[in-house]
C-alpha angles and dihedrals in degrees: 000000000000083000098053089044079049091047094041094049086059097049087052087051089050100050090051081051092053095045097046080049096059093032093057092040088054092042095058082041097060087032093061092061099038115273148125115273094223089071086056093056096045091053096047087054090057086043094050094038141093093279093044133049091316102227090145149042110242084211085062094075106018094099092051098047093053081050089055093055093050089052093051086047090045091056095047084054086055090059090040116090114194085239082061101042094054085058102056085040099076088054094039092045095048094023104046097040092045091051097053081048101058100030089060089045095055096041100039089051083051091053090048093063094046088060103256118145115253110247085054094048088046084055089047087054093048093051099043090049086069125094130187130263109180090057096042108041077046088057096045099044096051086054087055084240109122087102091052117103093254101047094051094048087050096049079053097061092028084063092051099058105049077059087061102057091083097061094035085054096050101046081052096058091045090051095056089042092047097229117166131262096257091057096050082054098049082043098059094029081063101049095041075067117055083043086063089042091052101041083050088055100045088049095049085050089058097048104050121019099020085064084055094057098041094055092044107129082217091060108045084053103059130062105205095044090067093059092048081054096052100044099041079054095053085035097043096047097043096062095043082062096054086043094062089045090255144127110293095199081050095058092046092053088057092045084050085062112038074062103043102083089051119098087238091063101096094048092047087053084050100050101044088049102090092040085052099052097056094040082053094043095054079051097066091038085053094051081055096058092061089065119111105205093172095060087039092070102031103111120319097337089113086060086048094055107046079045084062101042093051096054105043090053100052081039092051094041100049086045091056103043093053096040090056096040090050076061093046112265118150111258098247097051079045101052084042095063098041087067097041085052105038095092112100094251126239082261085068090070098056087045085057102041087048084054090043097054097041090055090245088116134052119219094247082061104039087047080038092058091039106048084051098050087054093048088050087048094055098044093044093085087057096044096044085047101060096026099118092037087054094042092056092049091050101047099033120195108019107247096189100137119241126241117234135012113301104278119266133239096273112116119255149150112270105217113191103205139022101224123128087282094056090047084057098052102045089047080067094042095058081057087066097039091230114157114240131210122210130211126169132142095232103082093200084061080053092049090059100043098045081054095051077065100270141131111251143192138184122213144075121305098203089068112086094217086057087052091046087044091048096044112260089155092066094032115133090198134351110233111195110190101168111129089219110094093194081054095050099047093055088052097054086040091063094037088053092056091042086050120002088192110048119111112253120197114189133163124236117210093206138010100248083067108047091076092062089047099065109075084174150311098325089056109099091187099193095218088212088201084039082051102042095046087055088048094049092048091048091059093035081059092045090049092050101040079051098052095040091055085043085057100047091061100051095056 
């Protein structure tokens, strides 16, 4: 017995070797022309798998892919302050909800037409309304623009939505079971609680024994103890959250941020990374697995199938974009996460497989669903690459009124954005009783700044007629405090041809970014790792000068 488990653990190893090999021989392939390697992983998965050439068991790496996920979810976390979090909350609460609500409506109202029973149409719905977060948040994150306005707003409803798996699972399974209305209820209402139950013990856990253990003496010393930390915590979390019949990615996204406000927080990110990206990576090949190529190309499923992507992305995109501008987004951010969301989401496949195995539906749907879910995979890179260049195709000029009457001739210091840097420099800039002028796109950051005493403006400052409103002509210097750095270039592009001379100051979250920042010698590009490095060498210096002189008066 002992022998066979032996023999069955290798061939699991062999299999994930198999797939990262594919994987990796897929992903240089699509490199090599220009896109994006996850298209490649998800492609060596369909060739490997059942429906390929079958070198592998999708059940081999199916455990380790849903672990990559909750890594990726666990270092977003990471990024993610609870300052920040509620920010993005408001959106991800009125947004999300009312997006699922509106996608099934829509779908499940198309289904209907096309003769489906209803209960089948309402499952198509649920699964279509998700989007996907692991291909997204990995889209994002290789264009540097998790931190852009788009890419936040859409981590809010994506969020959201991996709450809402649970639920949807479970009215699934009622309505293949047939269970009454009064049980699905009982049924969410239950797992909306033990949701609430679990996110109130990770936090307490934060907030009382995880500031112990940072500030153990054992554990700033040692390099290795930090990581164990960081990984029984994912881990940790993320099996508290199946065990409680939720979503695991879910439970790693809390655990991210009970961390993120520590100073480990950035070497944890580091060191989890590599592990991350294989475990992601396993994921995408997985996704491709599910992918029946054989009834793809039987008759005129193929047709079946594009029908379908094409609808479900305009649908989902036009969903989106008026659902976040109804809660105030700009229409261009708006416009910008309806496109990186409009693909069905992995969740969708285990929607479809609970339907399946109830009866409730057929195998043309079930292959119809799926093969849809993988199309929309593969196109979401490109969609999430070209998002903000379509979007501003799409919505022209920005109307988003501005706050205030247009700026008059005194001299200032014009800030774009109203984040914790902002707040800093401002602080120095008081010292010298220079007069600020404020523009963001969020009015409540507006609100606050107009009431510290500040013009303010809200609007995009990416838009020339917003930089003429605000008072560009009488500026002294240009801050640009936005974390984006695609964001920030297109700011200091249309201040430069409003006024090729000013100063502009603006931050650069990482190195690779601060070149492509400078257009020429009026550019102070505020390099943030050059900075800290030099902070954390000043302080290095003050400890050792103080231990030093310590020293010296003990001998």
């Amino acid at each position: 017995m002992q022998v066979m488990q032996s023999v069955e653990s290798w061939v699991v190893i062999k299999d994930i070797v198999v797939v990262l090999s594919a994987a990796l021989a897929f992903g240089l392939v699509f490199e090599r022309f220009g896109v994006s390697a996850m298209l490649g992983y998800l492609v060596a998965g369909t060739v490997i798998g059942a429906s390929g050439f079958e070198l592998v068991a999708q059940e081999s790496v199916t455990l380790a892919a849903e672990i990559g996920v909750a890594l990726l979810l666990f270092t977003i976390g990471l990024e993610t302050s609870w300052s920040r979090f509620r920010a993005i909350g408001a959106v991800a609460a009125g947004g999300g909800t009312l997006q699922i609500i509106a996608t099934t409506a829509v779908v499940a109202g198309g289904a209907l037409l096309f003769g489906e029973d209803w209960r089948v149409a309402v499952v198509v719905g649920f699964a279509v309304s998700l989007s996907s977060t692991a291909t997204v948040i990995q889209s994002l994150q290789a264009r540097g623009e998790q931190d852009s306005l788009h890419g936040r707003a859409s981590l809010g409803v994506l969020l959201l939505q991996d709450g809402a798996v649970v639920p949807l699972v479970l009215l699934t399974s009622f309505l293949g079971q047939g269970g009454t209305i009064t049980e699905m209820l009982q049924g969410v209402s239950l797992a909306a609680g033990r949701a609430f139950l679990l996110v109130v013990v990770l936090i307490f856990i934060g907030a009382r024994l995880m500031p112990r253990l940072l500030t153990a003496t054992a554990l700033a010393r040692s390099r290795e103890l930090p990581i164990l930390l960081a990984v029984v915590s994912c881990l940790a979390a993320t099996y508290a959250a199946h065990s409680a019949g939720l979503s695991a990615a879910l439970g790693a996204f809390v655990a991210g941020m009970i961390l993120a406000d520590s100073p480990l927080a950035v070497q944890i990110r580091s060191d989890v990374g590599p592990l991350r990206a294989i475990l992601v990576t396993l994921f995408f090949a997985s996704v491709g697995m599910q992918a029946d190529l054989n009834w793809l190309i039987t008759g005129t499923n193929w047709l079946l199938v594009f029908g379908l992507v094409a609808t479900v992305v305009v649908v989902k995109a036009v969903i989106v974009t008026g659902v976040l501008s109804l809660f105030g987004a700009a229409r261009t951010t708006a416009v910008a996460t309806g496109l990186c969301l409009s693909q069905i989401g992995e969740f969708s496949f285990v929607l479809a497989s609970e339907a399946r195995g109830s009866g409730l539906f057929s195998e043309r749907v079930f292959q119809a669903v799926a093969a849809a879910t993988l199309v929309t995979l593969l196109i979401t890179p490109i969609l999430v690459s070209n998002a903000r260049r379509l979007a501003r195709r799409i919505t022209g000029p920005d109307s988003t009124p501005l706050s205030g009457p247009r700026a008059d001739d005194s001299p200032h210091v014009l800030l774009v954005g109203y984040g914790p840097a902002a707040l800093e420099a401002i602080d120095q800039l008081r010292d010298a009783e220079l007069s600020v002028t404020v523009v963001d796109t969020n009015p409540r950051l507006i609100e606050s700044a107009v009431g510290a005493g500040h013009r303010g403006y809200v609007g995009d400052a990416a838009r020339p007629e917003v930089l003429e409103h605000a008072g560009l002509h009488s500026a002294l210097a240009v801050v640009i405090t936005v974390p984006d750095h695609i964001q920030a270039r297109q700011i200091i592009a249309e201040v430069r041809a409003l006024r090729p001379h000013v100063t502009v100051i603006t931050r650069a979250r990482y190195h690779r970014f601060a070149d492509g920042l400078r257009f020429g010698p009026e550019e102070t590009v505020v390099d943030e790792e050059e900075a800290v490095g030099r902070l954390l060498g000043f302080e290095a210096y003050l400890a050792a000068a103080a231990a030093q002189k310590m020293a010296a008066g003990t001998t």
